[in-house]
C-alpha positions in Angstrom: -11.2 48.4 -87.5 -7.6 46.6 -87.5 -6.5 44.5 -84.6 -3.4 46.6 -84.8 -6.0 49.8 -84.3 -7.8 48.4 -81.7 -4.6 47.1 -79.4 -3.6 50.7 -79.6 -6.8 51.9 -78.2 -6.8 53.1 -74.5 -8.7 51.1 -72.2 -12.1 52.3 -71.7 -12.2 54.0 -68.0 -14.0 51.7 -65.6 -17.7 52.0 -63.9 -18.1 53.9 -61.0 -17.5 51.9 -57.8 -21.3 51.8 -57.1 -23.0 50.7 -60.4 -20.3 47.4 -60.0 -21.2 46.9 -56.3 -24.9 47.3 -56.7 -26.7 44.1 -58.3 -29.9 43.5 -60.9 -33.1 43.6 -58.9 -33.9 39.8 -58.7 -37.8 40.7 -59.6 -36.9 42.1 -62.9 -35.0 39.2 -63.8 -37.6 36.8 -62.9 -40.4 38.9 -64.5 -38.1 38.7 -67.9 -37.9 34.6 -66.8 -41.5 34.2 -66.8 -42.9 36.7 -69.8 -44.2 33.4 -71.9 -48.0 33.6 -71.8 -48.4 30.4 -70.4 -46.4 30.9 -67.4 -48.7 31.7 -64.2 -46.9 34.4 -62.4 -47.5 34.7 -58.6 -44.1 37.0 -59.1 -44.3 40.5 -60.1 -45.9 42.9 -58.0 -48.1 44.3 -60.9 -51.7 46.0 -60.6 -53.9 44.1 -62.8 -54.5 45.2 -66.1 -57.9 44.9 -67.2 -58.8 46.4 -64.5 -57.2 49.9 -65.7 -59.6 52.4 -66.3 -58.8 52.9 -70.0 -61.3 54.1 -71.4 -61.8 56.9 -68.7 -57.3 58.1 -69.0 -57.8 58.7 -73.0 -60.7 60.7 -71.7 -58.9 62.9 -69.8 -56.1 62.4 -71.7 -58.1 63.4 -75.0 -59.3 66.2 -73.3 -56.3 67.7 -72.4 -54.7 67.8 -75.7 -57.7 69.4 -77.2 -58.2 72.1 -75.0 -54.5 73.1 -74.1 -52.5 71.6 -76.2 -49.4 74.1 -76.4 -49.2 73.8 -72.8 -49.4 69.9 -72.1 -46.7 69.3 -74.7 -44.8 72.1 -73.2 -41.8 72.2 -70.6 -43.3 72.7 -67.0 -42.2 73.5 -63.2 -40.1 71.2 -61.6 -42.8 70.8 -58.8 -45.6 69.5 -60.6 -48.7 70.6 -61.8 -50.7 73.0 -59.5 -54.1 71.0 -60.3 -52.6 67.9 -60.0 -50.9 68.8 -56.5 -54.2 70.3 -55.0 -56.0 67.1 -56.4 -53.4 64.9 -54.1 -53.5 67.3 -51.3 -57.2 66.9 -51.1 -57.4 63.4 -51.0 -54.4 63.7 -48.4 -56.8 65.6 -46.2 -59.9 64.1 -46.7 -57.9 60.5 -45.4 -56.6 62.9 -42.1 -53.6 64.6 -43.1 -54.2 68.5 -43.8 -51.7 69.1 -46.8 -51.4 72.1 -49.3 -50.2 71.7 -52.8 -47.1 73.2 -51.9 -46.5 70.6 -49.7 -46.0 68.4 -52.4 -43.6 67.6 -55.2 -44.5 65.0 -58.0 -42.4 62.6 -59.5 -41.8 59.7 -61.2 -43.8 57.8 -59.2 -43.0 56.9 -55.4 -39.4 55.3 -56.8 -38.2 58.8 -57.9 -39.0 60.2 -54.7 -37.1 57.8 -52.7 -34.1 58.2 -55.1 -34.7 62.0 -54.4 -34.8 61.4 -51.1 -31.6 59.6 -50.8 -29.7 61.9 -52.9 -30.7 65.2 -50.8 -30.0 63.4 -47.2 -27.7 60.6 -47.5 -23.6 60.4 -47.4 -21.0 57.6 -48.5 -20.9 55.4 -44.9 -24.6 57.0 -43.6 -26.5 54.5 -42.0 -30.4 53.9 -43.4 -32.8 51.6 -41.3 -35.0 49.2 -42.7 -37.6 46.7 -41.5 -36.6 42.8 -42.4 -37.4 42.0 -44.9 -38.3 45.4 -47.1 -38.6 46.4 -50.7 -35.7 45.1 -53.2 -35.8 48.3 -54.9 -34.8 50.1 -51.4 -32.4 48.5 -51.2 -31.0 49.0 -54.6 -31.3 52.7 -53.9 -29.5 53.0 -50.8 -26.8 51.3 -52.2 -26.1 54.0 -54.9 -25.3 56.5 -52.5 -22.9 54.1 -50.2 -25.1 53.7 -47.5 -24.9 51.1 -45.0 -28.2 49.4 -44.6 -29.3 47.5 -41.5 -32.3 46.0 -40.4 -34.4 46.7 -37.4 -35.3 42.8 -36.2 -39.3 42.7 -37.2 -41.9 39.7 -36.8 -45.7 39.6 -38.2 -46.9 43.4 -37.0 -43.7 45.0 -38.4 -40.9 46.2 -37.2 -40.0 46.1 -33.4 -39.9 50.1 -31.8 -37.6 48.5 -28.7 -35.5 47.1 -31.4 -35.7 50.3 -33.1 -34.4 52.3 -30.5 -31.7 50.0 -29.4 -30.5 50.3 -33.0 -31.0 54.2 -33.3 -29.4 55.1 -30.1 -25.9 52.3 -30.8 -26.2 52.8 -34.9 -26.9 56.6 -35.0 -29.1 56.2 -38.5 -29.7 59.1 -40.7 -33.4 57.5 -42.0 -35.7 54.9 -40.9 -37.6 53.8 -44.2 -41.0 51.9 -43.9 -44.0 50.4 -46.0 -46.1 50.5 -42.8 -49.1 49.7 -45.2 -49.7 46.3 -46.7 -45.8 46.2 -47.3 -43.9 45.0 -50.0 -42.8 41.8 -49.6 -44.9 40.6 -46.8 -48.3 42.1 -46.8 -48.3 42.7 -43.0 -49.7 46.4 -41.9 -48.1 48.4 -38.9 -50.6 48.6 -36.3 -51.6 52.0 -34.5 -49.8 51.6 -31.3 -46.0 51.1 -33.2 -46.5 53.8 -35.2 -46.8 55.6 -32.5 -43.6 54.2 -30.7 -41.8 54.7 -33.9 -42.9 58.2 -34.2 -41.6 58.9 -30.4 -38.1 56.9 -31.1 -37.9 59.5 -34.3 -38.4 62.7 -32.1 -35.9 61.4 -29.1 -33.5 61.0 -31.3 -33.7 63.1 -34.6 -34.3 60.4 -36.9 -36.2 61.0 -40.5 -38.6 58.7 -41.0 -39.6 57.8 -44.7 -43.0 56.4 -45.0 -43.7 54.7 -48.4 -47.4 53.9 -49.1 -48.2 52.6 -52.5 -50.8 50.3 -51.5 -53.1 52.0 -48.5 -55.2 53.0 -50.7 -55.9 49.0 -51.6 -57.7 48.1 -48.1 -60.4 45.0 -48.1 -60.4 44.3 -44.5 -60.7 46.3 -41.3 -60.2 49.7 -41.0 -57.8 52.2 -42.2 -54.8 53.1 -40.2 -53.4 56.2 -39.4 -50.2 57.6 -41.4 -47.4 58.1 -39.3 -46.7 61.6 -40.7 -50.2 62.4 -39.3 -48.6 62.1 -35.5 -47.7 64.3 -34.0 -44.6 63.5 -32.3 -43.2 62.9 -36.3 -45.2 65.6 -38.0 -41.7 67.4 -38.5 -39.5 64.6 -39.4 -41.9 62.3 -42.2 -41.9 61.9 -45.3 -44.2 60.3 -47.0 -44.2 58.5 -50.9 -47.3 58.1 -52.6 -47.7 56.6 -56.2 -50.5 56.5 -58.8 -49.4 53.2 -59.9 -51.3 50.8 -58.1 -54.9 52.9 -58.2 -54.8 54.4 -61.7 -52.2 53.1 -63.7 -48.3 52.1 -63.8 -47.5 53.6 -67.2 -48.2 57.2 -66.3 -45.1 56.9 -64.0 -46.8 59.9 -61.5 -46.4 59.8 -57.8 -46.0 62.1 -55.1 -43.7 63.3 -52.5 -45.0 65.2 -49.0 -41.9 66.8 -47.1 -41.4 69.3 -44.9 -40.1 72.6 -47.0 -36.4 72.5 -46.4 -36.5 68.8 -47.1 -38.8 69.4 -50.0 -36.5 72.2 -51.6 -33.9 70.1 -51.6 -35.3 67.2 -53.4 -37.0 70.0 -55.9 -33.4 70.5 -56.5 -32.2 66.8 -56.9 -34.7 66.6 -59.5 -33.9 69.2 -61.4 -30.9 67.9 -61.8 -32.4 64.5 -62.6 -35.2 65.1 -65.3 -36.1 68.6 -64.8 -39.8 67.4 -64.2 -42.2 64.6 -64.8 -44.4 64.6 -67.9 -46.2 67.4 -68.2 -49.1 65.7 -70.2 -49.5 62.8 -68.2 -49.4 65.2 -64.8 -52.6 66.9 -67.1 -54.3 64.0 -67.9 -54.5 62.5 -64.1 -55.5 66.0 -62.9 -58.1 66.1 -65.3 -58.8 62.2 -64.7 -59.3 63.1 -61.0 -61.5 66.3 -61.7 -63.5 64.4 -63.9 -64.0 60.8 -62.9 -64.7 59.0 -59.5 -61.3 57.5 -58.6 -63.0 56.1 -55.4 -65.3 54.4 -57.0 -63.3 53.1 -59.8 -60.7 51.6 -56.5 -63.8 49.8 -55.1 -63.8 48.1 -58.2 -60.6 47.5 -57.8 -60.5 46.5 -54.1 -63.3 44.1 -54.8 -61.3 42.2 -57.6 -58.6 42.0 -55.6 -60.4 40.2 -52.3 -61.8 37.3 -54.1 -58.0 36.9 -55.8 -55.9 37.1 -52.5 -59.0 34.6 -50.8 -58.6 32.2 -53.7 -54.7 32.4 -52.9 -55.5 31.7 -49.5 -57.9 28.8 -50.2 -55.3 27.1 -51.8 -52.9 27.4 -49.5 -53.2 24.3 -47.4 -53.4 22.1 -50.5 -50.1 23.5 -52.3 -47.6 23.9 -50.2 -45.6 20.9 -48.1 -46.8 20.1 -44.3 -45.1 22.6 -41.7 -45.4 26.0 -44.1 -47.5 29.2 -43.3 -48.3 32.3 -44.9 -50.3 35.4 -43.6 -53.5 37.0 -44.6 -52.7 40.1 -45.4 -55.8 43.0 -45.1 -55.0 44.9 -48.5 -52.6 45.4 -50.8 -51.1 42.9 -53.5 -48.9 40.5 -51.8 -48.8 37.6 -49.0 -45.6 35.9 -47.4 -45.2 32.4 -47.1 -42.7 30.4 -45.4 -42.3 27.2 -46.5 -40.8 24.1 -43.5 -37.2 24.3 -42.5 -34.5 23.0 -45.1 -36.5 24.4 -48.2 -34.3 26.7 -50.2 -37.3 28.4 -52.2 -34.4 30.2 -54.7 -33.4 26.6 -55.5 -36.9 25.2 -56.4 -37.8 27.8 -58.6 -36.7 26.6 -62.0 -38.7 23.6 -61.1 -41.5 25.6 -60.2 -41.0 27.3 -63.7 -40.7 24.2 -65.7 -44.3 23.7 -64.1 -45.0 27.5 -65.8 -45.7 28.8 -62.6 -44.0 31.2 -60.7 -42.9 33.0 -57.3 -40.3 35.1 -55.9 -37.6 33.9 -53.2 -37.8 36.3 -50.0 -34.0 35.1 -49.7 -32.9 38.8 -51.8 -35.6 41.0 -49.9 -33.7 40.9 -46.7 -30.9 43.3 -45.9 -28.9 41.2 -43.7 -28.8 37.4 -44.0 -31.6 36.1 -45.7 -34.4 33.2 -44.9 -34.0 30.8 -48.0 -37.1 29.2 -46.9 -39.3 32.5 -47.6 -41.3 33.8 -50.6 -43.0 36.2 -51.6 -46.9 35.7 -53.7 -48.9 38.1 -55.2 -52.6 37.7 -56.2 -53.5 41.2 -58.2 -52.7 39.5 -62.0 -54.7 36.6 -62.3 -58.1 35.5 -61.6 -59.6 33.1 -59.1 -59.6 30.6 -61.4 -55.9 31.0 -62.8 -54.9 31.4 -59.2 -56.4 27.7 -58.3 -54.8 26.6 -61.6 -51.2 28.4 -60.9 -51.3 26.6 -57.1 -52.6 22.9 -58.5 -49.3 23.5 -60.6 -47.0 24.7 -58.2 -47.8 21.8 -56.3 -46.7 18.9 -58.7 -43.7 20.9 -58.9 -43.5 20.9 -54.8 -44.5 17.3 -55.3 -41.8 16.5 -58.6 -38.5 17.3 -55.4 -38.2 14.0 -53.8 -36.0 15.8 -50.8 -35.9 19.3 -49.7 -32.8 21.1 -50.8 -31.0 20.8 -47.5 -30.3 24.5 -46.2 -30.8 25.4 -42.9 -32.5 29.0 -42.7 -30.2 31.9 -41.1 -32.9 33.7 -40.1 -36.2 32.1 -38.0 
């Protein structure tokens, strides 16, 4: 093409408002960073992978395609598989939370149905809830559909229900949205007694509550909590997200969405308008994988992996990180917090930590208000013990290679 041609070409019409004002999830970019083999990753928030149960997926899926192959490869109903649903709805109940298949919709994974979920419920200018810090991705969503996100003021149990309230009754929120298990960033769990509060703030005041819970199914200590859309007072106002990601395997891209029915028609609709519905040969493959294998048994495997990673991550601790920091010991899941002394800016000490090929992720971006640049969040699901102690000697020298803190006070204690 000419230059004459192309300055008489119109300009191209300009992005919507919200794809400009909505940024790159800082994860990604970091996971990209650190893809070299060599790096030790304390970053991503993946399951680990030799831990997959591959042989027993091309099972199922082998199976599948043998027996019924012109309906697997077929177009399918937007809700999901019947025998996948009553699989999920079984488990569901035998963990305390009587569900039919019909109460269910499955999706592309737990993500989907949060996207889902913000589409059927939330306006430009609606305001969402969110505990402090929460999951990036969250917050990515919300902000496509021009909500206003706030955070409920939180410390190591979660969020706090007075806090809550204050917020609900002077903000007027349309949705509170919580990881009440093992959450993403910070590993801490909700315990019984504010899930209860938060349930009783929801049914004052006519709040939805979504309840995302990837990881409760990854428990090593203690015992398991109840969901909040098993109470009572929020029976009528939960929703809650699960995901097959983190107990049988990312790639699949199957999760699960449990809504009340006007709620749940509604996002039925969102997603027909989205993808029509989710893979109708993986949804056959992990119903068959579930009829035919013991996913318990195969998440005990799992869970017991994962104990002896996140207590070598522990054990190392003390030695890695600079006088005056501290971390949690989180009872499940794939992640731990750490906040290193005042006047560490962990964003800043990163590339250092990755010249070391090791690496972490800031808590700076995970927060929806003003971030702590002294936070960051590790996970301990992709290595082994002995990588783990190797990826902490490293990070360390890199610790050790700043002479001086980069001096910047934290905005949020």
């Amino acid at each position: 093409m000419t230059r004459m041609h192309r300055a008489n070409r119109a300009d191209v019409p300009a992005l919507a408002a919200r794809a400009a004002s909505v940024g790159a999830s800082p994860v990604r970019e970091i996971l990209a960073l650190t893809a070299r083999p060599e790096v030790i990753s304390f970053a991503g928030g993946l399951p680990a992978p030799e831990l997959f149960d591959a042989e027993g997926i091309r099972a199922a899926y082998d199976q599948v395609l043998a027996e019924a192959p012109q309906r697997v490869l077929q177009y399918s109903t937007t809700e999901g598989d019947p025998a996948l649903r009553g699989a999920v709805a079984a488990r569901l109940g035998a963990r305390g939370l009587p569900t039919d298949a019909d109460d269910l919709l499955v999706t592309a994974g737990s993500q989907q149905g949060l996207a889902l979920l913000a589409t059927a419920l939330l306006e430009p200018g609606d305001t969402v809830l969110v505990e402090d810090p929460t999951y990036l991705a969250a917050l990515q969503c919300f902000g496509f559909t021009g909500a206003r996100v706030l955070p409920v003021p939180s410390d190591e149990d979660g969020i706090d229900p007075a806090a809550l309230e204050e917020l609900v009754v002077r903000e007027r929120p349309k949705l509170l949205y919580l990881i009440p298990n093992f959450q993403n960033p910070t590993g801490r769990t909700l315990p019984l007694a504010r899930r209860q509060a938060v349930a009783e703030v929801a049914a004052r005041h006519g709040l939805w509550i979504v309840e995302d819970d990837p990881y409760g199914e990854l428990r090593f200590d203690g015992e398991p909590v109840p969901w909040i859309a098993s109470l009572e007072a929020a029976a009528d106002r939960t929703v809650l997200l699960g995901s097959f990601s983190k107990i049988m395997a990312p790639g699949m891209r199957l999760g699960w969405l449990r809504a009340p029915e006007a709620l749940r028609r509604a996002c039925v609709i969102a997603k027909q308008a989205a993808d029509l519905h989710s893979s109708t040969v993986d949804q056959a493959a992990a119903a068959r994988y579930l009829a035919d294998r013991d996913l318990d048994a195969h998440l005990h495997r799992v869970r017991g992996a994962y104990r002896l990673r996140r207590d070598a991550l522990l054990a190392g601790l003390p030695a890695a990180l600079p006088a005056g920091s501290a971390w949690n010991r989180p009872d499940g899941g794939m992640f731990l917090w750490v906040r290193l002394p005042d006047g560490f800016d962990a964003t800043a000490l990163l590339p250092v930590a990755v010249a070391h090929d090791v690496a972490y992720v800031p808590g700076a971006p995970f927060y929806a208000g003003p971030g702590d640049p002294a936070t960051l969040r590790m996970s301990f699901t992709t290595h082994t013990p002995t990588e783990i102690t190797e990826g902490l000697r490293r990070l360390a020298n890199s610790l050790t290679e700043t002479s001086a803190p980069t001096v910047r006070r934290p905005v949020r204690t």
